[in-house]
VOSE-128553 format. One line per field, with one value per residue (C-alpha): residue in one letter; z, x, y. Coordinates in nm, 2 decimals, padded with zeros to 4 digits. Layout:
residu <- a  ...
w <- Z  ...
u <- X  ...
v <- Y  ...
! end
This chain:
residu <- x  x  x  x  x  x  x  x  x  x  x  x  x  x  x  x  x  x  x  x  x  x  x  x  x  x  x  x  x  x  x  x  x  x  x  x  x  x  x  x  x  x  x  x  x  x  x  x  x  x  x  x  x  x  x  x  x  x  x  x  x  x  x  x  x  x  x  x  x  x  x  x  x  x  x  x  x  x  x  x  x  x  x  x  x  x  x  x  x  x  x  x  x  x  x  x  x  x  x  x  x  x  x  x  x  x  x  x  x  x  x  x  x  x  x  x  x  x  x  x  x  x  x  x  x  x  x  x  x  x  x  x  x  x  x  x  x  x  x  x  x  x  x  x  x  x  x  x  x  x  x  x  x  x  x  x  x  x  x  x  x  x  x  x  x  x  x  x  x  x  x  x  x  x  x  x  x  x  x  x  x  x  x  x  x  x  x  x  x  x  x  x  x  x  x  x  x  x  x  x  x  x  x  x  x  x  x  x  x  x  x  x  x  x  x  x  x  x  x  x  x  x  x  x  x  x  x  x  x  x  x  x  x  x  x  x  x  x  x  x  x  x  x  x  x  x  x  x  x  x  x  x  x  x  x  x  x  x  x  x  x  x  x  x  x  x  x  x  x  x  x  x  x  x  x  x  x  x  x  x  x  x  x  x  x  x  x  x  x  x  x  x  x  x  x  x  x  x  x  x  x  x  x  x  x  x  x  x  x  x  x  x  x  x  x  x  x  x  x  x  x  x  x  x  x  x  x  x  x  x  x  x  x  x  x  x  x  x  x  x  x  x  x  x  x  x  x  x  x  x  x  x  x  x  x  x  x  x  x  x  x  x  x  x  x  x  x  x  x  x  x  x  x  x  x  x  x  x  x  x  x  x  x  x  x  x  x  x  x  x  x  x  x  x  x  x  x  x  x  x  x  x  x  x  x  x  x  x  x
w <- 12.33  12.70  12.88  12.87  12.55  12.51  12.74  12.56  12.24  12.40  12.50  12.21  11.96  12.27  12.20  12.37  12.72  12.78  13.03  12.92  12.94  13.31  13.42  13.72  13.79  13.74  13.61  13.88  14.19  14.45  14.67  15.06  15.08  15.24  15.23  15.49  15.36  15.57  15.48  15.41  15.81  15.86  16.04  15.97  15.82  15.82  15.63  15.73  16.12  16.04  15.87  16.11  15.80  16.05  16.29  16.02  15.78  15.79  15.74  15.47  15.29  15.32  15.23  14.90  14.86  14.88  14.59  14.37  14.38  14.45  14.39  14.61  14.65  14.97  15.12  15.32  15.53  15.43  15.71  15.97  15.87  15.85  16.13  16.02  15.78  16.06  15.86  16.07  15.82  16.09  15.97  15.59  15.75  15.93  15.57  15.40  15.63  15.61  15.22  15.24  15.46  15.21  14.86  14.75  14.60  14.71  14.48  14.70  14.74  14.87  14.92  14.92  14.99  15.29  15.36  15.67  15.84  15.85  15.45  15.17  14.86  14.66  14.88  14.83  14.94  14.93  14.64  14.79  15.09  14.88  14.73  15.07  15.23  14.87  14.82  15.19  15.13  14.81  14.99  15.25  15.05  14.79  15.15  15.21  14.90  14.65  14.33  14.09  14.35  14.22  14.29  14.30  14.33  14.44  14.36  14.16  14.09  13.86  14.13  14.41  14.24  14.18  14.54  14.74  14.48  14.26  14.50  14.83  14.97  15.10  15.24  15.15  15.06  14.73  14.53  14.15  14.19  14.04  13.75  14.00  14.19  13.91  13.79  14.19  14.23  13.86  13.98  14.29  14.14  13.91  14.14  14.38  14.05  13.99  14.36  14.39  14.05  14.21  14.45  14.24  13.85  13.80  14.00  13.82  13.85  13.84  13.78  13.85  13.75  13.71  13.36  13.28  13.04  13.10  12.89  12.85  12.99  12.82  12.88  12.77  12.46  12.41  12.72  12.47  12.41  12.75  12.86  12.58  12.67  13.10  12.98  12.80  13.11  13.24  13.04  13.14  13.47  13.26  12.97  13.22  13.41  13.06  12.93  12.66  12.76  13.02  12.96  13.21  13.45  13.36  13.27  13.11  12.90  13.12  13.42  13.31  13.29  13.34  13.30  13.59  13.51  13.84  13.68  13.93  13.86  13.92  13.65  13.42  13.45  13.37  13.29  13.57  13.69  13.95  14.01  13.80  13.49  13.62  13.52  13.27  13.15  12.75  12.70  12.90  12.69  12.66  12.94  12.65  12.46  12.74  12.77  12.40  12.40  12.66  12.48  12.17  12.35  12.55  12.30  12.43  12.80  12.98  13.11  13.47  13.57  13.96  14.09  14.00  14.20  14.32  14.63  14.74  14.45  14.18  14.30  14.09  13.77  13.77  13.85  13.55  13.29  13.38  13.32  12.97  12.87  12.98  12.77  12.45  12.50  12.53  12.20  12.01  12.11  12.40  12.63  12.98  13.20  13.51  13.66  14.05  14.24  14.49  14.83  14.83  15.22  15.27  15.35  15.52  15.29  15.30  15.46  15.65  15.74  15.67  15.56  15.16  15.12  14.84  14.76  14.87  15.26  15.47  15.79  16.13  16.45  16.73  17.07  16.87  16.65  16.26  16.12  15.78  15.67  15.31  15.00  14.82  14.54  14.42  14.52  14.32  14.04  14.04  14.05  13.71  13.55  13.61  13.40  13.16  13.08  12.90  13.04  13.40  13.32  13.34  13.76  13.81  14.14  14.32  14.26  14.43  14.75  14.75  14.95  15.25  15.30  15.26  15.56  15.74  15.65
u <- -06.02  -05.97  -06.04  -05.69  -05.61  -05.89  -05.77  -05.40  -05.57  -05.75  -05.51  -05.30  -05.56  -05.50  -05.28  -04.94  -04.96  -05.35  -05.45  -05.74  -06.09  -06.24  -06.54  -06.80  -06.98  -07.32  -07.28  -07.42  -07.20  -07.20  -07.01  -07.01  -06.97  -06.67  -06.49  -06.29  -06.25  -06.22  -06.56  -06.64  -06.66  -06.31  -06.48  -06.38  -06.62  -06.61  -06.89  -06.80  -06.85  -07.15  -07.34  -07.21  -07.08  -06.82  -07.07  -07.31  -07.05  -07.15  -07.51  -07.43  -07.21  -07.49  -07.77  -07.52  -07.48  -07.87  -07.91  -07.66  -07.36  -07.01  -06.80  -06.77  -06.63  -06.48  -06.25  -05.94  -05.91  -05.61  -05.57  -05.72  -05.43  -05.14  -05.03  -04.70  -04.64  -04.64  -04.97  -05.21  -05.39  -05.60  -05.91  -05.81  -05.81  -06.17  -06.34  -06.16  -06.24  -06.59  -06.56  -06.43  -06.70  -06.94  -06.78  -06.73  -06.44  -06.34  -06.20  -05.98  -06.03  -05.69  -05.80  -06.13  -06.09  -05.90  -05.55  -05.30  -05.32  -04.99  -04.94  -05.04  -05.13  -04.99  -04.66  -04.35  -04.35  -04.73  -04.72  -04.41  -04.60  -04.90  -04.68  -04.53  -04.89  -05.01  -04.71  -04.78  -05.13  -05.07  -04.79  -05.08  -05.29  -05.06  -04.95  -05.27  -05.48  -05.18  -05.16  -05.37  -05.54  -05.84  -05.77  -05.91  -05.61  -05.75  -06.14  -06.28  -05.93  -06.07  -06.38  -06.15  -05.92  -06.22  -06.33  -06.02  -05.83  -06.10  -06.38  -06.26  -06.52  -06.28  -05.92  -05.66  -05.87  -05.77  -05.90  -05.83  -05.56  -05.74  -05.52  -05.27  -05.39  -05.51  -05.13  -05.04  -05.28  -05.23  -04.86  -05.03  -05.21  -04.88  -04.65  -04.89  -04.99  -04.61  -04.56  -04.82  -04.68  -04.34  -04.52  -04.81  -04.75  -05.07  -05.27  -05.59  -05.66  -06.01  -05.97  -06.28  -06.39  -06.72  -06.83  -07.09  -07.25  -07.28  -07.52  -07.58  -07.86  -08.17  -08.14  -07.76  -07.67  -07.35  -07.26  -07.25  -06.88  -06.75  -06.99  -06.85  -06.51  -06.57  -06.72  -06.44  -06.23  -06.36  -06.11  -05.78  -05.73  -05.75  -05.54  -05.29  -05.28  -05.30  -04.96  -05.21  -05.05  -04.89  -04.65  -04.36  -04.59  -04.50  -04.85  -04.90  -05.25  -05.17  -05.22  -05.48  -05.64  -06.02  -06.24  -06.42  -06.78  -06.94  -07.25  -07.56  -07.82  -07.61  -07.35  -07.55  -07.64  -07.67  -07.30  -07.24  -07.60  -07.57  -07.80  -07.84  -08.09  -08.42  -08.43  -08.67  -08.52  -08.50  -08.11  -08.00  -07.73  -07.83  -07.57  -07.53  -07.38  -07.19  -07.05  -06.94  -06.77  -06.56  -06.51  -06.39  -06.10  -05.99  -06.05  -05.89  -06.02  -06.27  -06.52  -06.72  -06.96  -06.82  -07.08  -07.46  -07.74  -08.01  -08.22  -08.62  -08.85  -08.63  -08.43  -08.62  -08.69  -08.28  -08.22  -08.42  -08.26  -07.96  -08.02  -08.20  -07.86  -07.62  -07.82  -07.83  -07.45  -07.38  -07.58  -07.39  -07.03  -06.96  -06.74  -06.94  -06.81  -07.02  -07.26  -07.21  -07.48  -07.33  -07.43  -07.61  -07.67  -07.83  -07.54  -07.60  -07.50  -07.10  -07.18  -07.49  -07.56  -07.89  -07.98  -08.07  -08.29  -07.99  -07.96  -08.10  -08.12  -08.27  -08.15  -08.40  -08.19  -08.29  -08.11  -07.84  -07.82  -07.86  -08.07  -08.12  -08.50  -08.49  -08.64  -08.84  -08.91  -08.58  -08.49  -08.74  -08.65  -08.27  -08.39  -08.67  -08.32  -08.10  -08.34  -08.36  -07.97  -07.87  -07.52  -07.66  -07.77  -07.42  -07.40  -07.71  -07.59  -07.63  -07.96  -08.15  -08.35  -08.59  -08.83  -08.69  -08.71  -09.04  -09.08  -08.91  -09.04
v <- -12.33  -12.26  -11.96  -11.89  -11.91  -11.68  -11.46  -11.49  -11.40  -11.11  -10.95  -10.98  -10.78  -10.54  -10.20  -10.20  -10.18  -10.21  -10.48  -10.75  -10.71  -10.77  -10.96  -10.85  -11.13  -11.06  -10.74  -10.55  -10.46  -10.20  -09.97  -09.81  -09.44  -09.36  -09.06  -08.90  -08.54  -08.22  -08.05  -07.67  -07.62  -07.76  -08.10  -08.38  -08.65  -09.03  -09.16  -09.48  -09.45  -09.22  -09.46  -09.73  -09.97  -10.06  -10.16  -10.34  -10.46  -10.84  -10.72  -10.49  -10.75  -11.04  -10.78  -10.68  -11.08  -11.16  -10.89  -11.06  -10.89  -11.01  -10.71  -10.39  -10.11  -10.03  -09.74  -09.74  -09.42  -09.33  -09.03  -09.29  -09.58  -09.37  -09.21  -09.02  -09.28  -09.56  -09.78  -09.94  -10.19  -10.37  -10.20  -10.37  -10.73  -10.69  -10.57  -10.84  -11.14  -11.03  -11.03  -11.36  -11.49  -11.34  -11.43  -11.10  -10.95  -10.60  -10.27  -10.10  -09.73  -09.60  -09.22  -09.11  -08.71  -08.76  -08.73  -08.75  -08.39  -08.35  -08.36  -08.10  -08.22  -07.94  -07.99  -08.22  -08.58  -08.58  -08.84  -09.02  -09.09  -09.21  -09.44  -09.61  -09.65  -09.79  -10.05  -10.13  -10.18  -10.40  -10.63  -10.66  -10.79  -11.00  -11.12  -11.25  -11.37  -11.32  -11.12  -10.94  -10.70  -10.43  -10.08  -09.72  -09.52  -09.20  -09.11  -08.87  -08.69  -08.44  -08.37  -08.34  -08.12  -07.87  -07.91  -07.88  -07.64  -07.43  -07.34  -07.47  -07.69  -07.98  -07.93  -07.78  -07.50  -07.43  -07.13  -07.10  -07.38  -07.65  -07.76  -07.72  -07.95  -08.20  -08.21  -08.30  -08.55  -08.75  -08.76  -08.92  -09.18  -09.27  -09.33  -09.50  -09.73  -09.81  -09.89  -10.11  -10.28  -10.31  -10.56  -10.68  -10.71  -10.83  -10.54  -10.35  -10.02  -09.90  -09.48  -09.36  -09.00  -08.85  -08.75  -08.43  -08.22  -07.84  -07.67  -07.26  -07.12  -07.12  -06.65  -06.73  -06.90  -06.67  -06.95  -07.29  -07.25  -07.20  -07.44  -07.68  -07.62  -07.63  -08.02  -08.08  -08.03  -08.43  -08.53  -08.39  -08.68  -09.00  -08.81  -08.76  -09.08  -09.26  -09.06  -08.89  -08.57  -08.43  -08.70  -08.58  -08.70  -09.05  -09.13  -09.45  -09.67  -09.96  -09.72  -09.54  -09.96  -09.94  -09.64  -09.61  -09.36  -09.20  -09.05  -08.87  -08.67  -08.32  -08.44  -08.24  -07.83  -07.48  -07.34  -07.06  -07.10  -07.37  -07.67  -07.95  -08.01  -08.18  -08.58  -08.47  -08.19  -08.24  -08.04  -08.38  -08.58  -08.93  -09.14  -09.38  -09.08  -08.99  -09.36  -09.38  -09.07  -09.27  -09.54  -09.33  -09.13  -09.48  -09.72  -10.10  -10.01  -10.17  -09.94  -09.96  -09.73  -09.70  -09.51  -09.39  -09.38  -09.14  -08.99  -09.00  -09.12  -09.06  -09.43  -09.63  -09.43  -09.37  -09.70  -09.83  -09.52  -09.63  -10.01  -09.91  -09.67  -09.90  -10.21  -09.95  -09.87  -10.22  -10.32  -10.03  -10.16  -10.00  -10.21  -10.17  -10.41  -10.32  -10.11  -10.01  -09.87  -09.61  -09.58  -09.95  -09.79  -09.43  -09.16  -08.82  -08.49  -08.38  -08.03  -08.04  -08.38  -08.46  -08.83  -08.81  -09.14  -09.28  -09.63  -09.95  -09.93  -09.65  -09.56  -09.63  -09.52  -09.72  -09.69  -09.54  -09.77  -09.70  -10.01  -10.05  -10.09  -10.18  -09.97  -10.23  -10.13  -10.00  -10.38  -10.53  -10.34  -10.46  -10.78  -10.64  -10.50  -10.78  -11.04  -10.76  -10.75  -11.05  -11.01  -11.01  -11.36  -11.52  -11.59  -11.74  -11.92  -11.54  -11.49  -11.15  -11.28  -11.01  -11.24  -11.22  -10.88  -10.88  -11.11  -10.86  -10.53
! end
């Protein structure tokens, strides 16, 4: 049997309307920080330029393709490219060519936090205007590699809607509009996913959202319930994007496509208390428990875990928990597809701007320029993890060249 009869068989066991599984060579991939937000002070940020991935973005791409992976995650700036709906996709050519040179495939991140200033996303034509600069996005691309294109229609919906409607941290400002704004930016996502359809039948769509566990205080048990039910909100994006709900949103399972996990350290805490639970702290769920509730409520989609990573020592103790979770998850039956580490290169905080030590790469300026001085040993223990995971094992031709960065450290 061929791989595409396979495939054809695959996706016939499949339930109506669910794509087939997806493969990430070598398991492992990785991802740029890149969002574009309008922080707490009303500045705007561009992790991007900040971290000068547009600057280093041939090294970043061969240091990401010396540690073995082929897949990344990359942002467009959506309120950089479209300037009063007139699109600029130069900036998508240059990260593309350089993907090319490097044989890696890219996820598309079509809005990372930011937006056009002169739009509102709690205002009409916010999601049509999503949908032109998507479809002209995806006939770019179809344009110039053909179809079945990987997308990230908007990030971290469910995050941004507490962020920019519930507490106001990011523009617009939002206070207790947060479902409002959830609703708004689901009917984003959907018709930006049938746009890009309309042009490319075969697209993916990776919707990523972060997934948590509150917990009551320790003083405050009387909290478990409402901590129980403020967890329970994580689910209310997919449901909608899936059509599980909500369903005059036109939500549908083959948009809703692949599960895409961000999980950091603060995804667990204290209800009302603020702060997260310490990595050691027993009251933290297990992520493989986290994973198969996932796979429970979206059974027939492939999951990715599109962002995890940490800061300072704890890199390599969460890089290895993460490895062991996702292994145990895997054994049990949970379909994980892929494991992205998120910044691969350090990134200053959102609101005050200090460098946090995350990822694989520090940051050394020199005469203004940001050069990246690799972590070791958060390098050599991908390269521990990777001949760990059996599934890792299956793109042996990109193996991690950890040696040469010890030459040049």
């Amino acid at each position: 049997m061929d791989r595409n009869d396979t495939a054809a068989r695959d996706e016939e066991r499949l339930p109506p309307n669910i794509r087939p599984p997806i493969t990430i060579p070598g398991f492992f991939f990785g991802g740029y920080e890149c969002s574009t937000q309008l922080d707490r002070h009303g500045v705007r940020r561009n992790l991007v330029a900040e971290t000068q991935h547009d600057r280093f973005l041939d090294e970043d791409l061969a240091g990401a393709r010396d540690l073995g992976i082929v897949v990344l995650r990359e942002g467009i700036a959506w309120d950089r490219v479209d300037d009063g709906g007139t699109i600029d996709l130069a900036p998508v050519r240059t990260i593309r060519d350089a993907a090319l040179r490097h044989g890696q495939r890219i996820i598309w991140d079509l809005f990372h936090y930011g937006y056009p200033e002169d739009l509102d996303p709690f205002n009409e034509g916010f999601a049509d205007r999503f949908a032109r600069y998507a479809s002209t996005v995806a006939r770019y691309l179809v344009g110039l590699d053909g179809p079945g294109q990987w997308y990230t229609p908007i990030n971290e919906p469910s995050f941004l809607a507490w962020a920019a409607g519930e507490v106001g941290w990011f523009a617009p400002y939002g206070k207790e509009r947060g479902y409002e704004l959830k609703m708004k930016l689901a009917k984003t996502a959907i018709v930006g996913m049938e746009a890009i359809r309309a042009v490319d039948p075969e697209a993916r769509f990776v919707n990523v959202d972060p997934v948590c566990h509150a917990v009551a205080p320790s003083d405050a048990p009387e909290l478990a319930a409402e901590a129980a039910e403020f967890t329970g909100y994580q689910w209310q994006s997919w449901d909608m994007l899936g059509g599980l709900g909500w369903v005059d949103l036109g939500g549908r399972p083959d948009f809703l496509d692949v599960i895409g996990v961000n999980y950091y350290l603060t995804g667990q805490w204290e209800h009302r208390r603020g702060g997260h639970l310490a990595f050691d702290d027993p009251r933290r769920r297990p992520f493989r428990e986290m994973l198969g509730e996932v796979a429970t409520r979206y059974p027939g989609h492939p999951i990715l875990i599109t962002e995890t990573g940490c800061w300072g020592d704890l890199r390599v103790p969460w890089l290895k928990m993460i490895a062991e979770e996702v292994r145990a998850a895997v054994e049990s039956g949970t379909p994980i597809a892929g494991v992205c580490f998120y910044p691969l290169v350090d990134m200053t905080e959102w609101h005050e701007r200090h460098w946090m030590h995350f990822g694989f790469w520090d940051m050394e300026e020199r005469d203004g320029l940001l050069c990246r001085t690799p972590f070791l040993p958060i390098h050599e223990a991908l390269a521990t993890e990777r001949a760990r995971t059996a599934i890792a094992n299956e793109n042996p031709q990109f193996p991690p060249n950890i040696g040469q960065y010890r030459k040049k450290a």
